[in-house]
N, C-alpha and C positions, 0 to 999 in steps of 0.2 A: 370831697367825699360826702354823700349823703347815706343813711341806714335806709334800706328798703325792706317791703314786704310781702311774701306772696302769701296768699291763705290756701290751706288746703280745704278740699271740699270732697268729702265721700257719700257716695248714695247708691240705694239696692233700690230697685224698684223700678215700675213702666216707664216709658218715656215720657209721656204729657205730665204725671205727677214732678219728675226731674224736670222737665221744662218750667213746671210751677216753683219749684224750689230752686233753680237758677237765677229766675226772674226776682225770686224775694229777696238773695242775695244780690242781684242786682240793686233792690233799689235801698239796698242799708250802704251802698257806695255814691258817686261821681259820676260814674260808668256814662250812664244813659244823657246826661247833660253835657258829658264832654263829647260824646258822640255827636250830639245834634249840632254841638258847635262847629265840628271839624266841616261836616255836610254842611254846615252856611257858607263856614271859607273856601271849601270846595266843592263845587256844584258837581254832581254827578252828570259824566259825560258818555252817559247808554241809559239802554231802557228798560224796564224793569216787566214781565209778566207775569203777574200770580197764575196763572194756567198754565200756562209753558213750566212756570218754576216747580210747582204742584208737583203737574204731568212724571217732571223727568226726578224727584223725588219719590211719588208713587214708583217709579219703575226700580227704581235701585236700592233707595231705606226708606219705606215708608213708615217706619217707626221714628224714623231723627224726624220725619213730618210733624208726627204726633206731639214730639220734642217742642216744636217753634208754635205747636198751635198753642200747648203749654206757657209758653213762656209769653204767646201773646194776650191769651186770657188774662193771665195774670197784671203784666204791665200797661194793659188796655192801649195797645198803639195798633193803629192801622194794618191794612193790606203793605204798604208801601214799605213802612217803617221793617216791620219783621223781617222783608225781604232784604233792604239792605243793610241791616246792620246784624243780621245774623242766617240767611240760609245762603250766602256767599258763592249764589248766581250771576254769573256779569260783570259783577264789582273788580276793580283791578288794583291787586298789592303795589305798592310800592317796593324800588329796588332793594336790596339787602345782602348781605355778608351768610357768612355760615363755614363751618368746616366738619368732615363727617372723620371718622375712621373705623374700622371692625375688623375685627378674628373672630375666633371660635370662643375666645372667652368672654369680648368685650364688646360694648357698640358706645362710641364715643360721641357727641358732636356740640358742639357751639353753634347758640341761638347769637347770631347780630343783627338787629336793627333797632330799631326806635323808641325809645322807652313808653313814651305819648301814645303808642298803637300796641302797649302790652299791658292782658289782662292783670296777673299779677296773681294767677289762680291757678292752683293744681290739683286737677282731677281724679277721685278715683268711682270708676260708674261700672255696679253689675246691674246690666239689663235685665228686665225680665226674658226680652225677644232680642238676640245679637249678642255678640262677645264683651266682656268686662275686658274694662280697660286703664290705664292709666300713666299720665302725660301733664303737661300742661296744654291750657286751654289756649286757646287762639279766637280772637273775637265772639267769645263764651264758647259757642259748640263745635269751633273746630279745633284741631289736635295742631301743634306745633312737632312734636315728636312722641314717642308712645309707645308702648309694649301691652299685648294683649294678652287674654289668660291660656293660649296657647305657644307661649313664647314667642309671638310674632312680634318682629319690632320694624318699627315705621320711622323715618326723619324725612325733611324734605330742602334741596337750596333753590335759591335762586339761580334762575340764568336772564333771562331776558325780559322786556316788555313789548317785544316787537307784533305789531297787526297784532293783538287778541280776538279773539271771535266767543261767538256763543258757549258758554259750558262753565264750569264748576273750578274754583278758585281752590289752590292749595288748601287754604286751612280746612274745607269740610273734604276734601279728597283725603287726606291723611289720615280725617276723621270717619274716611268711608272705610276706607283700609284698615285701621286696627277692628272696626265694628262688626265686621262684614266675611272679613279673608282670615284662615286659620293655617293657611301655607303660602309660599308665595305662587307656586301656580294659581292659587284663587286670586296672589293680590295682582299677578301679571293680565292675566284674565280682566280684571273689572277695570286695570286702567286704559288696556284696549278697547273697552265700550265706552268708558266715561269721554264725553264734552269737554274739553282742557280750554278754561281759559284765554291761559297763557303760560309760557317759558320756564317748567319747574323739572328738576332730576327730583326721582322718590327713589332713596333706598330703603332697601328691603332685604332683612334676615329675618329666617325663620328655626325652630327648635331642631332643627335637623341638619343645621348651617348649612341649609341654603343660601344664596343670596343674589340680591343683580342689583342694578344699578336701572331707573326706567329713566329715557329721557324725553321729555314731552314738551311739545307747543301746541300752540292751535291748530299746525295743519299734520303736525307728522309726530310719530310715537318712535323708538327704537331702546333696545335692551341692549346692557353689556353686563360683563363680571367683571369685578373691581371691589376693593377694599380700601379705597380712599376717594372723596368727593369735596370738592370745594363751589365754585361759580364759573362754573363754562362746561359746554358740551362737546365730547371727546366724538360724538358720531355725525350729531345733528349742529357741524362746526360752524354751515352757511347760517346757523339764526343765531349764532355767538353776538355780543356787543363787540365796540371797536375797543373798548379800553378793557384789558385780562391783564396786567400786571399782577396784582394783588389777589388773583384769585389762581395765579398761577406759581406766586411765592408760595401761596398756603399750600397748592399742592406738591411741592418740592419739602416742602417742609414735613408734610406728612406722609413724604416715601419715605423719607428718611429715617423712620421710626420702626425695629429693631426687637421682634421677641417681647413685647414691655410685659410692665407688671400692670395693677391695677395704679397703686398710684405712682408710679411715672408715666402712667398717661393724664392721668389727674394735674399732676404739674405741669406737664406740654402746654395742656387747654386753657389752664388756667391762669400760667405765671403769664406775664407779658416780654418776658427776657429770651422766648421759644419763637414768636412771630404769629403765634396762633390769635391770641388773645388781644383785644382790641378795646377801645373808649371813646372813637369816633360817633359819636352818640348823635351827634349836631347832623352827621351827612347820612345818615340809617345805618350806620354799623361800628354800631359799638356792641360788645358782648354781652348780653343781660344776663342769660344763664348757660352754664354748661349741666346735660343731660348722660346720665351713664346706666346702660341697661346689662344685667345677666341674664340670658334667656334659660339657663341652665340650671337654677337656683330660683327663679322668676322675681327679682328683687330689681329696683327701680331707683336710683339716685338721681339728686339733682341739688347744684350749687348756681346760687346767686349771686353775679355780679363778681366780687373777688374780694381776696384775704377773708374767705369765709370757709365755712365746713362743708364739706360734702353729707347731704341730708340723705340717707337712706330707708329704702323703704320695702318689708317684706311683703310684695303684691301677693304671692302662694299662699301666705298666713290670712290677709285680708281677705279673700276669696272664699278661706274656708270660714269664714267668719267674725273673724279677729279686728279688734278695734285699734284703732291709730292712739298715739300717744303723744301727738302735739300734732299742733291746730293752725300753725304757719310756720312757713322759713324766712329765715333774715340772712341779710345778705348787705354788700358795701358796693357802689357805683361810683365813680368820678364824674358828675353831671349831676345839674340839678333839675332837668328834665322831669319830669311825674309819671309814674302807673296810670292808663285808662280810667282806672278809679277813681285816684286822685283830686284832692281838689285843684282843680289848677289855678280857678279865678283869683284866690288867694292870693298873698303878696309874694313875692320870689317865684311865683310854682309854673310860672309859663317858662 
C-alpha cells in the first residue's frame, strides 16, 4: 500500500488565463517530464495537424482553444507538443476497466486504469464563456467524469481499440459535454457531430433524470436507455473485443443492485469483497478513484484508491462563490505505480 494524492484546483475566470494557470501548476510537478518520457518509449503512431486540429476546435469550443494557447504560452512548447499531450486530437487511449451505475438519486462509477496516465488533479472551473464544471482532470484539460452547473453529469468506459480514425479522444469529449450541453438532448446532439476517435459508451444524466447511454466508434454512433454500464456494447456488439468476461461479471453485478442507499453503493464500489473494485494496476485496471455525483443537491464526491473517505463537495455553494476548504485528497493504492506528476525517476517510483 502506498498513500496517494490528488490536488484540488479551482479557478473562475477566461480560458487562456486558466490555461496560464494550469500550465504553472504544471510545472511545480513531474507532469511534463514524465510525458515526454512515455512519447520516447512510445513513438506516436498517426499524424498530428495543427489546422485540422484548430479548424475542428474552432467549430465546436473555441474557448478550451484559447485554454491550450494558454497553457502553451506559458510552458513555451511547440505546435506539436500542445497537440499531443493535451488537445487529444488522434492520440489513442489505452485499454481500461470502469464500472457506471445511476437512479434518480445517485450516479456512481469507478475510474480503472493506470496510475502512470493519471493526473492526480481535481477540478473545479467557472468559465467566463461555457458552463462551470467539476470532475477530475484527464490529461490536464480533459474530464474523466464530471457534473456541470446545470446538473448535467458525464462518465465515460471503455469499449474498444478497433480501426480508430480521425476525431477527438474520450477525455476532451467528456470535457466537451459537461462545457458545452446543459441537457442531454444538447449532449446527444454534439456527440452526433463530434469526430470519435475510437470505441467509448458516454453516459449521460441530466437534472430532469434524463438519461442514455451513447455508444460510439469511429464509424458508427447509437443510443440506448440503461442504468448500468461496464466495457462492451449492448447495440454496436460487431465492434465488441473477443475477451468480455470481466466486463460482463461487472455487469451482472451491478444488475443486481436493489433500491440502495447512498452508502451501500459507496461499499459496492469500493470494498473489493462486491467484484466491483479492482488493483490490477500492472494490466490498466486497477481502480484509482471512485466518483459520486447528486444532481439534485449539485454536490460532487470523490474517493481515492480504497480504505479511504469519501471527499465531498458542495459544487451549488462554490458557484455562488464559496471557497473550498481543503486543497487535496488522500487516498491508499495497492501498487507502487506513480501519479503523472510524480517523480518516477527516483528510486522505487517506476
Amino acid at each position: 500500500m502506498q498513500n496517494i494524492t490528488m490536488r484540488i484546483q479551482p479557478f473562475r475566470g477566461s480560458h487562456y488565463d486558466y490555461g496560464v494557470r494550469q500550465a504553472e501548476w504544471l510545472n511545480e510537478t513531474m507532469y511534463m517530464n514524465n510525458r515526454n518520457f512515455e512519447w520516447i518509449k512510445r513513438r506516436p503512431k498517426f499524424d498530428l495537424s495543427y489546422e485540422e486540429t484548430k479548424g475542428l476546435y474552432k467549430q465546436f469550443a473555441p474557448h478550451i482553444w484559447e485554454e491550450l494557447t494558454g497553457i502553451q504560452d506559458e510552458l513555451k512548447i511547440n505546435d506539436r507538443e500542445i497537440l499531443l499531450n493535451f488537445a487529444h486530437y488522434r492520440v489513442s487511449p489505452k485499454a481500461s476497466g470502469c464500472s457506471v451505475y445511476l437512479d434518480d438519486r445517485h450516479f456512481i462509477r469507478n475510474y480503472d486504469y493506470h496510475p502512470n496516465t493519471y493526473d492526480g488533479m481535481y477540478k473545479l472551473f467557472q468559465p467566463d464563456a461555457g458552463y462551470a464544471h467539476i470532475g477530475p482532470a484527464s490529461r490536464v484539460t480533459g474530464r474523466m467524469d464530471g457534473m456541470n452547473e446545470h446538473g448535467l453529469i458525464m462518465a465515460y468506459n471503455f469499449m474498444n481499440r478497433k480501426r480508430p480514425f480521425d476525431g477527438f479522444t474520450c477525455f476532451i469529449i467528456g470535457r466537451f459535454i459537461l462545457e458545452l450541453c446543459r441537457n442531454t438532448d444538447d449532449a446527444r446532439q454534439l456527440l452526433k457531430e463530434l469526430p470519435h476517435r475510437g470505441g467509448f459508451s458516454y453516459i449521460i444524466q441530466d437534472k430532469d433524470n434524463t438519461s442514455f447511454i451513447a455508444e460510439t466508434s469511429a464509424r458508427d454512433i447509437a443510443f440506448r436507455e440503461a442504468s448500468i454500464c461496464t466495457n462492451h456494447y449492448e447495440n454496436l456488439d460487431q465492434e465488441n473485443r473477443r475477451y468480455l468476461v470481466d466486463s460482463k461479471e461487472r455487469l451482472d453485478i451491478l444488475d443486481s443492485i436493489s433500491a440502495p442507499d447512498r452508502d451501500e453503493l459507496i461499499e459496492m464500489f469500493t470494498d473489493r469483497r462486491y467484484g466491483l473494485f479492482a488493483d490490477n494496476y500492472k494490466s490498466w485496471a486497477g481502480t484509482i478513484h471512485t466518483s459520486l455525483y447528486d444532481k439534485n443537491n449539485l454536490t460532487a464526491g470523490i474517493k481515492l484508491g480504497e480504505n479511504s473517505q469519501m471527499n465531498t463537495f458542495d459544487f451549488g455553494r462554490w458557484l455562488s462563490g464559496g471557497e473550498l476548504t481543503q486543497s487535496s485528497i488522500e487516498g491508499l493504492m495497492n501498487t507502487s505505480l506513480k501519479f503523472t506528476s510524480a517523480d518516477w525517476h527516483s528510486a522505487k517510483n517506476r
